[in-house]
C-alpha positions in Angstrom: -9.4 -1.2 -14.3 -9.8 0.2 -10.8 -7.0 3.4 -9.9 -6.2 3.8 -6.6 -5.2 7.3 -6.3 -3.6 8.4 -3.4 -3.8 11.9 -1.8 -1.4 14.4 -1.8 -1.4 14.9 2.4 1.5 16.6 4.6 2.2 13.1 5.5 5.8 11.3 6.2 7.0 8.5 4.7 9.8 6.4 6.3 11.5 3.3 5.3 13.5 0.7 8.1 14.8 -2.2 6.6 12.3 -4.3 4.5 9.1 -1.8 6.6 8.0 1.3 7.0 5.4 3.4 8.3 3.2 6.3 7.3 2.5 9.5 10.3 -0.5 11.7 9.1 0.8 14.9 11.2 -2.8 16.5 10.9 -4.3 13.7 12.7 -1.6 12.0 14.8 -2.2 8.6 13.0 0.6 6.2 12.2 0.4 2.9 10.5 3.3 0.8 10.1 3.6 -1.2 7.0 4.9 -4.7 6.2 7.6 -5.9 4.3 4.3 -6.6 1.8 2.1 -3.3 2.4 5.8 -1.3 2.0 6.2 -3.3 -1.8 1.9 -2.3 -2.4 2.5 1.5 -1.4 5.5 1.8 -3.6 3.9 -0.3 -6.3 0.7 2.4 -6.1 3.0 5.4 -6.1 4.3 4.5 -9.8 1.0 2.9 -11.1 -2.3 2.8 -9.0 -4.3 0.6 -11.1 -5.1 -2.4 -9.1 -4.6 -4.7 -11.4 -0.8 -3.6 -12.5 0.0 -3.8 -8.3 -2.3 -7.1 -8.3 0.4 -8.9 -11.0 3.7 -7.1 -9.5 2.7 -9.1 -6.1 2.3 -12.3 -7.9 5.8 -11.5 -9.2 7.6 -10.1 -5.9 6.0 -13.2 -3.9 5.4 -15.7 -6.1 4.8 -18.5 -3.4 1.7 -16.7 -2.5 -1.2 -17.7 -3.7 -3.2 -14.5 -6.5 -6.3 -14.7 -4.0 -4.5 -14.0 -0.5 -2.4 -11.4 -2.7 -5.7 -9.5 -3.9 -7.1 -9.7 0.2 -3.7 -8.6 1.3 -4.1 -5.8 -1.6 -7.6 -4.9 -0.7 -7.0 -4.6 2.7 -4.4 -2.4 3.0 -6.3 0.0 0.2 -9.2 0.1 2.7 -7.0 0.7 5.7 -5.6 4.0 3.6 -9.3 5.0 2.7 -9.9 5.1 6.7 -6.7 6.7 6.8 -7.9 9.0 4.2 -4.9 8.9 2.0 -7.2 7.6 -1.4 
């Protein structure tokens, strides 16, 4: 199994509504998050093994298909690596 970990930054964390968004105050960057991308981060604050978040998708969204879940997933774990929050 593949664990995600993320990084313990100075970072904020803010939910609107069904979204949210992430501000990294040591480099200015903000990245807002879907209603999916907000259900990932929480999912890989309580467990980050990909495969755990992976099954919780196929449960929270269960019209969606497993293989545009795991791009979704994969995605937005390599837009928090350029972030640098894994």
């Amino acid at each position: 199994m593949e664990a995600i970990a993320l990084k313990d930054k100075d970072m904020v964390y803010r939910e609107e509504g069904d979204e949210s968004l992430i501000f990294d105050p040591a480099t200015g960057s903000i990245k807002i998050l879907n209603t999916t991308a907000t259900f990932i981060w929480k999912q890989l604050k309580n467990n980050p093994q990909r495969a755990s978040v992976l099954e919780a998708l196929k449960k929270e969204f269960p019209d969606r298909d497993e293989d545009s879940l795991g791009r979704d997933l994969d995605a937005f774990i390599d837009s928090l690596r350029e972030m640098g929050l894994v």
